[in-house]
C-alpha positions as CSV (number, residue, x, y, z in Angstrom):
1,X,0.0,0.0,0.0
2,X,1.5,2.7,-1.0
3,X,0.9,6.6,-0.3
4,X,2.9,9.3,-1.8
5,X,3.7,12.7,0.4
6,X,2.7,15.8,-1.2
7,X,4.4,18.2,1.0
8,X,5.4,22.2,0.1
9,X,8.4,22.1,-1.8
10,X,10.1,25.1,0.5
11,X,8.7,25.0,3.4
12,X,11.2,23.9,6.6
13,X,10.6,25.0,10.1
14,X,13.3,26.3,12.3
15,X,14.3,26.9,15.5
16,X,17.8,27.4,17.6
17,X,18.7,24.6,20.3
18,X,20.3,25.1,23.4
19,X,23.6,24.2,21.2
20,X,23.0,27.4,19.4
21,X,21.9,29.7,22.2
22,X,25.2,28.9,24.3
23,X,27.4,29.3,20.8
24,X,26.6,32.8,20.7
25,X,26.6,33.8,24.4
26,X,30.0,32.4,23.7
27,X,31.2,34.6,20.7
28,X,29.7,37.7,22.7
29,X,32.0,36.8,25.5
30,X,35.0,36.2,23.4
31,X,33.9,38.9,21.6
32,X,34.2,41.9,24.2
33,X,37.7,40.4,25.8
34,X,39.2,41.0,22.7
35,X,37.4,44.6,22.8
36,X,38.9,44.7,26.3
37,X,42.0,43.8,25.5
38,X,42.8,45.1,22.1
39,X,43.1,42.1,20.2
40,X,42.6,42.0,16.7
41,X,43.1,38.2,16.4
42,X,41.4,37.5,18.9
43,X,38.4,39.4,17.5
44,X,39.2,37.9,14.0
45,X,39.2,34.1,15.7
46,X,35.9,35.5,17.3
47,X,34.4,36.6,14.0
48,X,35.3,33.0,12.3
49,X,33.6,30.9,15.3
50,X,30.6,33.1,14.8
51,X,30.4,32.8,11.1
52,X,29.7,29.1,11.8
53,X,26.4,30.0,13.6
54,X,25.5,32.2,10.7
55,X,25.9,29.9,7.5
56,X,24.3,26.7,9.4
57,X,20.5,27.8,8.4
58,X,21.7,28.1,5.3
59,X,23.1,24.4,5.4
60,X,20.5,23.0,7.2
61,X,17.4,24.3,5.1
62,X,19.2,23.1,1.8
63,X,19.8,20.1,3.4
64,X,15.6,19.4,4.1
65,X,14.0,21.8,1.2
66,X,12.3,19.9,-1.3
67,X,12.6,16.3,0.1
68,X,9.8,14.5,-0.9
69,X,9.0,11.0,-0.3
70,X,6.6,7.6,-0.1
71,X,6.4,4.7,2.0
72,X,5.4,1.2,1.7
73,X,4.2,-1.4,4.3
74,X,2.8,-4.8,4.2
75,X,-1.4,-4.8,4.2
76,X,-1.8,-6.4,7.6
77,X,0.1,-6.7,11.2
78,X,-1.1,-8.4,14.3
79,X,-1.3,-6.3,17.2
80,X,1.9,-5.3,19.3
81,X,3.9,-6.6,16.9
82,X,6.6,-4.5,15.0
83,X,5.2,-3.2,11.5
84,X,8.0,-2.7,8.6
85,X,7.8,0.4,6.8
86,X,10.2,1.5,3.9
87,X,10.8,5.2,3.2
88,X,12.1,6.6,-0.4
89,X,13.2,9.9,0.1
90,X,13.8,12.2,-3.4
91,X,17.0,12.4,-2.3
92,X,19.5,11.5,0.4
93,X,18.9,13.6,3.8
94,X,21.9,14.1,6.3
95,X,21.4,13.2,9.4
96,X,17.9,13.4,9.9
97,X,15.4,11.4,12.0
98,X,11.4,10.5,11.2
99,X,9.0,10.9,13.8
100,X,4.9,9.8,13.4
101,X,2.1,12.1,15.3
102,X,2.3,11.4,19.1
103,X,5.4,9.3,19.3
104,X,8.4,11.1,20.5
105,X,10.9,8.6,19.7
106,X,12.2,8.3,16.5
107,X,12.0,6.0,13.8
108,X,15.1,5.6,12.4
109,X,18.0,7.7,11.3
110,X,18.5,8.8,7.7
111,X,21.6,7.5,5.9
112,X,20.2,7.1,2.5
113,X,17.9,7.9,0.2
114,X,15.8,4.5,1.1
115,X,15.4,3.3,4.5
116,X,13.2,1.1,6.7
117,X,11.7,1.5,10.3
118,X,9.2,0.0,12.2
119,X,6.2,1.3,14.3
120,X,4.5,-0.7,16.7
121,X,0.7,-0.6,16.5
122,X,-0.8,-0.6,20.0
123,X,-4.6,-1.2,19.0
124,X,-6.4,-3.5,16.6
125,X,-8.3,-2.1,13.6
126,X,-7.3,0.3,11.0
127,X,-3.4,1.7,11.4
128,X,-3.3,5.5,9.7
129,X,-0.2,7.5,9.0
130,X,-1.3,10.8,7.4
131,X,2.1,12.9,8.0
132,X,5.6,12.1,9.3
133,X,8.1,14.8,10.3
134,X,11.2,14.6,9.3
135,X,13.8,16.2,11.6
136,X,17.5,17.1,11.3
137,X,20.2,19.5,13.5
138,X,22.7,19.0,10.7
139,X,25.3,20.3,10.2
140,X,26.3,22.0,13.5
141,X,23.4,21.1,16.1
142,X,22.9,25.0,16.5
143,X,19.7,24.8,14.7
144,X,16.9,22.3,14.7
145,X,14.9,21.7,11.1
146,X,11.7,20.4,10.8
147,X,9.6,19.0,7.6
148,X,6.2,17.9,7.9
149,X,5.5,15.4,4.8
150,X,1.7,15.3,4.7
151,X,0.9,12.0,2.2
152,X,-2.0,12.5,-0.6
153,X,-3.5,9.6,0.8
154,X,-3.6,7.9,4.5
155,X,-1.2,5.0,4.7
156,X,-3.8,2.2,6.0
157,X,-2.7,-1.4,8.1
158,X,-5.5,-3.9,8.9
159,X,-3.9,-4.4,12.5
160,X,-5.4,-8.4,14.0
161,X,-5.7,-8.5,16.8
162,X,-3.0,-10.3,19.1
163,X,-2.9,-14.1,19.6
164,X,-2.9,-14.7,23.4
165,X,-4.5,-17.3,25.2
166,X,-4.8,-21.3,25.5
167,X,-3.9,-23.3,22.3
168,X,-6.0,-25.9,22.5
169,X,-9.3,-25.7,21.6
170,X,-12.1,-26.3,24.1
171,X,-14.1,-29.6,24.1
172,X,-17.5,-27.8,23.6
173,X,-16.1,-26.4,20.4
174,X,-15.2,-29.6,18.9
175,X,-18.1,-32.1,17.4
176,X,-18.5,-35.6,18.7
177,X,-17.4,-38.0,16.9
178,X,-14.2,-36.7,15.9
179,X,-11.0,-37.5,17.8
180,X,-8.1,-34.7,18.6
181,X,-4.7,-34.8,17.2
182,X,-3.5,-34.9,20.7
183,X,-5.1,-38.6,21.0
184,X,-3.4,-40.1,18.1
185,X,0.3,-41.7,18.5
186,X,1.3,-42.2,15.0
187,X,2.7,-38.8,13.3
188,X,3.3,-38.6,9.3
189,X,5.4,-35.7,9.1
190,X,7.9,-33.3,11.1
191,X,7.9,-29.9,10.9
192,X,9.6,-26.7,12.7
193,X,7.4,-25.5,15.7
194,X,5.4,-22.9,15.7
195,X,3.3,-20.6,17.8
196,X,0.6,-22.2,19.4
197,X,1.9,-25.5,18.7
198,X,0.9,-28.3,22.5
199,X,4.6,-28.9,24.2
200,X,3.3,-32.4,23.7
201,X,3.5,-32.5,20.2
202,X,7.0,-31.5,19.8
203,X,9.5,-34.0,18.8
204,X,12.2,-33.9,21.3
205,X,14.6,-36.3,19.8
206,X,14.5,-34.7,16.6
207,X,15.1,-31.3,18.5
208,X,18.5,-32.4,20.3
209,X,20.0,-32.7,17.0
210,X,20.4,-28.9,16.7
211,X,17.9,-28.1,14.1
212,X,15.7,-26.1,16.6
213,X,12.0,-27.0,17.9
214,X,10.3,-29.6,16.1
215,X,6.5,-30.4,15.8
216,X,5.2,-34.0,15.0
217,X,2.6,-33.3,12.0
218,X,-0.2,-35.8,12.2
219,X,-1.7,-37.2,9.3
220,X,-4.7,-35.4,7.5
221,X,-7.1,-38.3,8.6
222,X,-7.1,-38.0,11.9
223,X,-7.9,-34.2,11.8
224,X,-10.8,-32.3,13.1
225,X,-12.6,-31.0,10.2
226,X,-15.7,-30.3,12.6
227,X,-14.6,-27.1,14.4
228,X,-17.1,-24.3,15.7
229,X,-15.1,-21.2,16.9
230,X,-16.8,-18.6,18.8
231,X,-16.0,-16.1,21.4
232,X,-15.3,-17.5,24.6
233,X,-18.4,-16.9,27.1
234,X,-16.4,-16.7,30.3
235,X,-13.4,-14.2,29.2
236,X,-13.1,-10.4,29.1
237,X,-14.3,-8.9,26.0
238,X,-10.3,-8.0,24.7
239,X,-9.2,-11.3,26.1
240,X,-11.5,-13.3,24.1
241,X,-10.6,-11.6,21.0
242,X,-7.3,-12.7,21.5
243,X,-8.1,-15.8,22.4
244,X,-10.3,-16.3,19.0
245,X,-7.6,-15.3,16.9
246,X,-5.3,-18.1,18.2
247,X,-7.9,-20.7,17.6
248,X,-8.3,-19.6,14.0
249,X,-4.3,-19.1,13.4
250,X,-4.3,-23.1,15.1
251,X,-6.9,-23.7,12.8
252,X,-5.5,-22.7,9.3
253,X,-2.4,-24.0,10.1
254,X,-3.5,-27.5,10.9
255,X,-5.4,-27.2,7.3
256,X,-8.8,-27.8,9.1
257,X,-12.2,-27.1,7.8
258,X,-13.8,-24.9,10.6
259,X,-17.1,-22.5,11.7
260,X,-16.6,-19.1,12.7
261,X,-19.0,-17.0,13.7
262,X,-18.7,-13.2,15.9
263,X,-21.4,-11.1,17.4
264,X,-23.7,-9.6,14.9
265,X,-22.7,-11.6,11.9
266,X,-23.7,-15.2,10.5
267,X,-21.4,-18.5,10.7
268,X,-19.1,-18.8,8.3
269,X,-17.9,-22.3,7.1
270,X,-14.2,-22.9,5.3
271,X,-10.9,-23.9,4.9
272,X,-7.5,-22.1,3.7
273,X,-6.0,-19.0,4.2
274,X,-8.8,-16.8,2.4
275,X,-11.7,-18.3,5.0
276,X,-8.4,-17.2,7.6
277,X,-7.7,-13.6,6.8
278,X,-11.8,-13.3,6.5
279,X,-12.0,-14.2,10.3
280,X,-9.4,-12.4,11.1
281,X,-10.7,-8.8,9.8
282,X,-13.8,-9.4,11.3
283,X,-12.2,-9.4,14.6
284,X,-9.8,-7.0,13.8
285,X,-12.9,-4.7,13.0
286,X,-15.1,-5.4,16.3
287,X,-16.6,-2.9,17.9
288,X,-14.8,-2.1,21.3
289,X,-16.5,-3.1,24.6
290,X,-15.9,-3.7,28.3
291,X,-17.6,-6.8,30.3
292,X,-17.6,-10.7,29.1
293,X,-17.9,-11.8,25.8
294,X,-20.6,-14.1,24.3
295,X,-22.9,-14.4,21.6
């Protein structure tokens, strides 16, 4: 997704730091002993220290005028979890950092023309950058320059919302009939672990040989292909969100054909990673709410 600034091509704030401020209070100091005392090089060496204060503005605006720019990201980003964001600058800026609205930190510091940060999204639902500032003190810290880039059109994440909770499903989301994974002894494949994965399930022996965590995978036939996923009745609202989510991950990654259903909307019924992201945005996209969960 891509969204390209549209900033004012000469427009850079400016303001002195406390660098600055001292740097002159300096020269006038320097500047009177040598008044006092008569000094022509001194006032001379005075005049030169003080002509660095003067031309850094000069410096610093050219080094910030006209810098335009877009950035890319990735469509979607669970929640908490560091989003990647690349920034191609019209040219390369010296020494500058990127800030986002209400987040003092910065993002990174500029070394080229294209670089890559990350931002953190705190909140499921719809991520929105509509401006970035891009800040620099080059080349003398007496001065600190500022350049809003406003982009033509918001930069939008679908944030999911984070996958907390207890792996295993519940038993009164399961259909009779139907046995768990966890019940069967004979595995037909190995795979590397992954999140959400029963410490039961990993294959220790294969583990110790220095490959890293790995997970028995059972065969297809033994799956549950009966699944109904719901929120959980007896969580907080947040908590059950979270909770949801890691079923459905658990879900399409065991390839299993599952039910999903979410306050105010009908059951769906699928299989693969489109049914997946489907689920997914409809929690990411739930309306917020204190007190238990439930249908």
């Amino acid at each position: 997704m891509n969204a390209r600034s549209v900033s004012s091509y000469w427009k850079v704030g400016i303001r002195p730091t406390l660098i600055g401020v001292v740097w002159v209070l300096l020269c006038f100091s320097c500047m009177l002993l040598a008044f006092h005392f008569n000094s022509n090089l001194a006032l001379a060496f005075v005049f030169m220290l003080f002509s660095l204060w003067l031309v850094a503005p000069v410096f610093g605006y050219m080094n910030l005028v006209g810098v335009t720019g877009h950035f890319t990201s990735k469509p979607t980003v669970f929640c908490s979890q560091p989003l990647g964001l690349k920034a191609h600058f019209s040219r390369k800026v010296s020494a500058a950092e990127l800030q986002s609205p209400g987040n003092p930190a910065p993002l990174y510091m500029s070394k080229t023309a294209e670089n890559s940060f990350t931002v953190i999204p705190d909140k499921r639902g719809i991520f929105s950058l509509e401006r970035l500032l891009l800040l620099s003190e080059y080349p003398f810290g007496f001065f600190r320059f500022s350049r809003t880039l406003h982009l033509g059109s918001p930069l939008e994440v679908i944030v999911y919302p984070a996958a907390l909770g207890v792996p295993e499903f519940p038993e009164n989301h399961m259909s009779t009939g139907k046995q768990d994974l966890s019940d069967q002894q004979s595995s037909a494949d190995i795979r590397e672990y992954a999140f959400g994965d029963p410490l039961s399930r990993i294959h220790w022996r294969q583990s110790a040989r220095g490959a890293g965590l790995m997970t028995k995978q059972f065969d297809e036939g033994n799956r549950i292909d009966d699944l109904f996923l719901k929120l959980p009745d007896d969580q907080d609202y947040e908590k059950a969100i979270s909770q949801l989510t890691l079923w459905v991950l658990k879900a399409d990654r065991n390839k299993t054909v599952f039910s999903f259903q979410v306050p105010g909307s009908e059951a769906l019924k699928g299989q693969g990673k489109a049914h997946a992201s489907n689920c997914l945005q409809q929690l990411a996209f739930l309306p917020e709410k204190t007190g238990k969960a439930g249908l």
